[in-house]
Every structure is written in C-alpha cells, then in structure tokens.
N, C-alpha and C positions, 0 to 999 in steps of 0.2 A: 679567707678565700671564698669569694660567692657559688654557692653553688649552682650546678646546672639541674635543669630537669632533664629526665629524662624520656620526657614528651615531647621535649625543643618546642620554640615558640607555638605554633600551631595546633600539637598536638595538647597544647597547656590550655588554649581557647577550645579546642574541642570540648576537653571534659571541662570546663567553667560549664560550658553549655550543657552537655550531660546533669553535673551536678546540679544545673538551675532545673533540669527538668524531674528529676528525681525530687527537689524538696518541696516543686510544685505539684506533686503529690501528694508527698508526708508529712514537708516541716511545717507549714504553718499554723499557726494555732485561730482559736476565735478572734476576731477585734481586738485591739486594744483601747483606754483611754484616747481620744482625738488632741491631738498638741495642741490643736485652737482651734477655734468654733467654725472656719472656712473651712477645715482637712479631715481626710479619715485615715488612720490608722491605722498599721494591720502589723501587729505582734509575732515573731515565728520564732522560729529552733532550726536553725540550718546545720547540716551535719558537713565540715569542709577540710580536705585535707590538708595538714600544714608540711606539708614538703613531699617529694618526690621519693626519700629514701626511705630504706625498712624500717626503719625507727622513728619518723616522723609523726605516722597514726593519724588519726583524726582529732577534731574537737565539735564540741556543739556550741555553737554561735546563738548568742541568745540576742535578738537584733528589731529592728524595728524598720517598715516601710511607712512615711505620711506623704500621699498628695493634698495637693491646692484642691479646692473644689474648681470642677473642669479638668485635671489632669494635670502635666505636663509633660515638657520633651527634654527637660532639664531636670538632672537629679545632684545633688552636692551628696556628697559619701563621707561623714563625718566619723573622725577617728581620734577620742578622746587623749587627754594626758594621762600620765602617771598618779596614782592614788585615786582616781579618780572612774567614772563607767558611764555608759552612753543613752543607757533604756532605762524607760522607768523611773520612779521617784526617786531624786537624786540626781539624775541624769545632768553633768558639764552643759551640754548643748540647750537642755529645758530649762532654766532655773524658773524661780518664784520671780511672780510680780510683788514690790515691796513699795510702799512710800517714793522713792525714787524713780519707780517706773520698772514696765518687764523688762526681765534679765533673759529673758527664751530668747538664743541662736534661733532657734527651732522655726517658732514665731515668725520670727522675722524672715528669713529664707522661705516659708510657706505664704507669706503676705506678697513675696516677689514674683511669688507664679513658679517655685522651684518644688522641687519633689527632696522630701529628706530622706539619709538611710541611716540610720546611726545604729551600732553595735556595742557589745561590751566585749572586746579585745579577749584575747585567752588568759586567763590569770587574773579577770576580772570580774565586778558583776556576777553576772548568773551565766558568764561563760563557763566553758572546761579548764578548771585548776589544776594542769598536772604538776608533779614533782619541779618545783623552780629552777633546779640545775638542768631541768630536759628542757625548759622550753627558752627558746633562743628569737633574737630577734630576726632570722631567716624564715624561722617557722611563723611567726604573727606577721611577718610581710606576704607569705605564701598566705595567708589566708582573706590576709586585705584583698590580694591577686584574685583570690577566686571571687570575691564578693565582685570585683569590679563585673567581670565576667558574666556572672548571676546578675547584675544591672541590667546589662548590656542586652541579655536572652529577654529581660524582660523589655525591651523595645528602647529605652532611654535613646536618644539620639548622641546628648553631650552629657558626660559625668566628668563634673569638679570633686574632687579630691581635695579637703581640708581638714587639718589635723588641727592638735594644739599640744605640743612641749611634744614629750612620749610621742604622742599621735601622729606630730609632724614628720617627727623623724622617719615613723613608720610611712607615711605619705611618698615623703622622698624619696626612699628608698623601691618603695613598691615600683613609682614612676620611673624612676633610674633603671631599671632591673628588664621592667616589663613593657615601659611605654603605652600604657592601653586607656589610660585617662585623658582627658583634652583640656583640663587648667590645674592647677595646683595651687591651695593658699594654705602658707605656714602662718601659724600665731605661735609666741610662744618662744620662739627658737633665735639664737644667732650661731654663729658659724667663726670659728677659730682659735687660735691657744687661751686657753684658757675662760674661752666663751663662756662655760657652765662654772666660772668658778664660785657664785654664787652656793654652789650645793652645799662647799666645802664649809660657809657658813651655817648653815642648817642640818646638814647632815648628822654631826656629834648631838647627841641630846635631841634631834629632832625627828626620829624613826624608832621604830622601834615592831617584832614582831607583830604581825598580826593578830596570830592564837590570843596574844599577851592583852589584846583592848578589847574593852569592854562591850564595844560592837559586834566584833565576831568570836563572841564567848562561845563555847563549844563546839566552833570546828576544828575540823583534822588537820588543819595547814601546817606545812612544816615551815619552819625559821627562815626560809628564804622568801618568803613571803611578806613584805613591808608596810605600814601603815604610819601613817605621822601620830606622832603619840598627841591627846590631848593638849588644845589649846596652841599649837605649832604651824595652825594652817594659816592664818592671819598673817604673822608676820612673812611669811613664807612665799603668799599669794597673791596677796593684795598689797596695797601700798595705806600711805595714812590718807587717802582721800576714799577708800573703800567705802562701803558700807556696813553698817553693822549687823542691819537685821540679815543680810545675803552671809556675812562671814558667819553666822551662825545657821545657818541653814547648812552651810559647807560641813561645818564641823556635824552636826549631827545626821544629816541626810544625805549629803553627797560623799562622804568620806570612804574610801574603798581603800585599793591596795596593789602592790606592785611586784614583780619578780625579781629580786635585788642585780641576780646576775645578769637577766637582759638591760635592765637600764643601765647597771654599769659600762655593760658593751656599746650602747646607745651613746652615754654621753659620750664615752671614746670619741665615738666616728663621726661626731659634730667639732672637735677639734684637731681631727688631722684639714692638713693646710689645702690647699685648691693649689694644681691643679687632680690632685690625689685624691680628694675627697670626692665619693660615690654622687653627690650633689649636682656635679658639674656632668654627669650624665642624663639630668634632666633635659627633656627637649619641646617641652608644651610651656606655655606662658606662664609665669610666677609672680605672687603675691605674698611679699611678708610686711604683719603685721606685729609689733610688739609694743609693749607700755614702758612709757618713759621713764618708770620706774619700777623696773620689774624686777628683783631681789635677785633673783637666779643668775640673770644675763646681763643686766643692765649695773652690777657691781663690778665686776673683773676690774681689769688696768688698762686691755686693750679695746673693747666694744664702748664704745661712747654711746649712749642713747639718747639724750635730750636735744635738744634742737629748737631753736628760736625762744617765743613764749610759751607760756603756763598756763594757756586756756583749756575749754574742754574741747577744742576740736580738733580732730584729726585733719591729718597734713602730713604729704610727705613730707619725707626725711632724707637731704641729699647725704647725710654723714651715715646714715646706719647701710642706705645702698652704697655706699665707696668699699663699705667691712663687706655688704655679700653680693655684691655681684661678681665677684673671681668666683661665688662659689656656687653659679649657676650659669655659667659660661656658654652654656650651649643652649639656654635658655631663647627663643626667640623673641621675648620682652619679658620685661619685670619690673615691677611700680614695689616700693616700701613704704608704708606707712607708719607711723608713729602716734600714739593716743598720751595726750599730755594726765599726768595725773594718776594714769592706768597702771596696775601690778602685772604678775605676772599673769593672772588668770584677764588677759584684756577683753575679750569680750563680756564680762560678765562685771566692765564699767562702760559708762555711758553705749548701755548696747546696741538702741535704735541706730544711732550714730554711725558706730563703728560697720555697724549691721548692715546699711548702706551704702555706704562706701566700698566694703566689700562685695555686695551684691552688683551693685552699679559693674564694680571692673568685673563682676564674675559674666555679668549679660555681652561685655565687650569682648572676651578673651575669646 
C-alpha cells in the first residue's frame, strides 16, 4: 500500500526546500577529491527525512555534488545498485581508468556539461545503517524525494534521474510517486514474471552476512545486512567479455552491501505484470539500458535480451522495448538500448560508448 505524506504534494516541496536550506548551513563538509581534472567537487552529510510517519526518523546521507567547469543547468541524480555505494573510492558511478579505457559514469556526464549528485543510499556506504527489517524501500525512495527537491533549491533547471539494478528501481518508483524529475534512465533492470530470475542463480552460495567478510570485520551490522561472499561478483556482474583488472577492483574497492528485506521487496515489484506495476505511472521520458548478457535479467525464460550482432556497439533493441513498454505506458517517449557483450553492471563496459548514448538522449529528453 503506498504511503501518503502527510504534507501532500506541496507541503512535501516545501520542506525539500526547508531541508535544502538547513544543510546549506550545516551539512556540507570541505572539498572533496574532483571526479576529473574540468569539475569540482563538494563532499556533504545531508540530514533527510525517510517518511512522513512517526517511525520513519531520519538518516544521514553521505553524498557528493561535481560540476563541469562553467557550471551547469543540468544535473543527472545518480542512484547506485545493490551491494554496491555511490561516493568515494569504490564509488559504481566513478570507477578506475584500466588498460581498456575509463570506466567513470561520473567522467563522462561531467565531459557533457552535466552536473553530478551521487549518494550512498541508506544501508550503504557511509550512509545511515539502521536495523535492516526498519528500513524499507518507501523510506529510501522518500529520501531520493527529498534529494531531488534539495537539487531543485539549488537552482538546477532539468534533473535526470538514473539509477542502475537497486537504484533503478528506486528511480522509478521516486518518479512514479512524486513526478518531480524531468527524464528517467534505468540500467540494469527488466520488467516482468520472472524478470530477476537470475538471482535465483546466485543467490544460494552467492551472499552471505556482512559482519561475516572480511571487509567489514568489526562492525555492528546485524544479518540482514548482505554482501556477495568472495569471488561471486564476476560471474554475477559482468559477462565473459569483462575485464579483469575492473572485476578486481569490484571485488576489493567497490564491494559494499545491501538490506536483504528491502531488495526482496524490490525485486517483488519489478515483476508484478503492467498495467499494475508502479512503473506505468511514470510520466517523464524513459531510457532503459541493459547488457546483452546480463546474468540477472537476461537468463529468465521470458525477457530475451540479445538482438542482431555481437559487436561493441550499442543499438537499440526493438525486442527488449516490445517486454517494457506495457510497463511505462504513460511514459511520453522511451528509446531501449542494448550493449552487446555487456553484464549486468553495463556501464562499467565499453563506458565512453554507452556514456554517450545515454548523454546524447539525456540532452534531447
């Protein structure tokens, strides 16, 4: 059942705006590291509430602003996957330049004259961990909500909204809900029975407590807290055309951790059917992006993913939009693309590429 605020639309933009004005007092912190040698950086601690109800509370948002040198009026609001966090070394969005070329989202969207935000979700990162059965995926879209909001106060004209797996979901759903972003790109995601049945592959033997790895040895997290046990992100994320030296930076620098009970709920509601699925109340222009061989989504029975040749370029995909356009119906346009060769983590293959692509339709949307 979605909850209401109890601010109703308006009074929800008010306090976005309040809270943008409060942490442009308190939360931000010094500098941070600059994504690339054109942007600057600016590191904070946002304090945001995750719901309207007595039990919701707050959390602290540990988040990151980079503009282009010269500014922008465009900002993209990235909102990483599962096991995974958004600031920082390690950061989905920023990877390493390797032998193959940079893997930085980041990079790339600041080369385009866009402005970045990217966050570490609640239950992430150097976000707010609370107890995993309290935090729900109502409360991390309530807090997407207020981030947009806090964009917004800060001047942005246009904020696109892109997720990847986890993230997307959260994207959708924020946009569904609240309507307060003006484009939407999913990576990551398909849409129907059994769409995620990939997990069912990986999931036995492929997770395992947090506490339990070796990475976050002595913290307090309780068991509902999940992390891919060593050595499971490979086949899990990438495909066999990956890279190695990135699959190992995965495994040791980007590897974080997830809420078992929200993403359960998650994958739920990426396969109820359309017209019923939350999806189909998007109403801003949509972009889904997924790799032709993405372990998760692109195994099931029903979601076909490959299409034509096996090159590296991306090209839409008429068979992956036939599977989701029922499930953005109300969508005013939607283009799919397809990355031959790509895992599930697609932009972190041929990223210039794909990075374009996606920039290009984000400048037209």
């Amino acid at each position: 059942m979605r909850r209401r605020s109890l601010w109703g639309r308006r009074g929800a933009a008010a306090f976005a705006v309040l809270i943008g004005l409060v942490v442009g007092l308190v939360g931000a912190s010094a500098p941070a590291a600059v994504a690339s040698p054109t942007s600057t950086c600016q590191r904070m601690t946002l304090t945001e509430p995750m719901g309207s109800g007595l039990l919701d509370g707050t959390a602290q948002i540990n988040a990151e602003l980079c503009l282009p040198t010269g500014g922008a009026t465009t900002v993209e609001l990235l909102s990483h996957g599962g096991t995974y966090k958004g600031v920082g070394t390690g950061s989905y969005w920023d990877a390493p330049t390797t032998l193959r070329g940079s893997h930085s989202y980041m990079n790339e969207a600041l080369a385009a004259g866009h402005a970045v935000f990217v966050y570490d979700e609640p239950g992430a990162g150097a976000s707010s961990h609370p107890l995993s059965v309290t935090l729900t995926v109502d409360q991390q879209v309530y807090v997407l909500h207020m981030l947009v909001g806090w964009l917004r106060h800060r001047g942005f004209a246009k904020i696109i909204e892109v997720g990847h797996s986890y993230g997307s979901i959260l994207s959708t759903d924020e946009l569904a809900k609240f309507n307060d972003a003006d484009a939407l790109v999913v990576t990551g995601i398909a849409h129907g029975p059994l769409a995620a049945g990939g997990f069912a592959k990986i999931l036995p033997g492929g997770f395992w407590p947090a506490a339990t790895d070796p990475k976050f040895a002595g913290t307090t997290l309780d068991v509902g807290y999940l992390t891919t046990v060593p050595g499971a992100r490979t086949g899990a994320f990438y495909s066999p055309s990956g890279d190695p030296a990135l699959e190992q930076w995965d495994e040791t620098d980007a590897k974080d951790m997830l809420a078992a009970p929200a993403m359960a709920v998650a994958i739920a509601s990426i396969e109820v059917l359309a017209p019923l699925n939350i999806s189909d109340q998007v109403r801003v222009p949509v972009l889904v992006v997924l790799g032709e061989q993405d372990t998760i989504f692109c195994s099931g029975p029903l979601v076909v993913c490959q299409y034509g040749n096996q090159t590296d370029m991306v090209h839409d995909n008429p068979t992956l939009r036939a599977n989701e356009v029922p499930y953005y119906a109300a969508a005013p346009s939607m283009r799919v693309l397809s990355v031959p060769k790509a895992g599930h983590d697609v932009t972190l293959y041929n990223t210039h590429d794909v990075a374009q692509q996606m920039e290009a339709w984000e400048n037209a949307a």
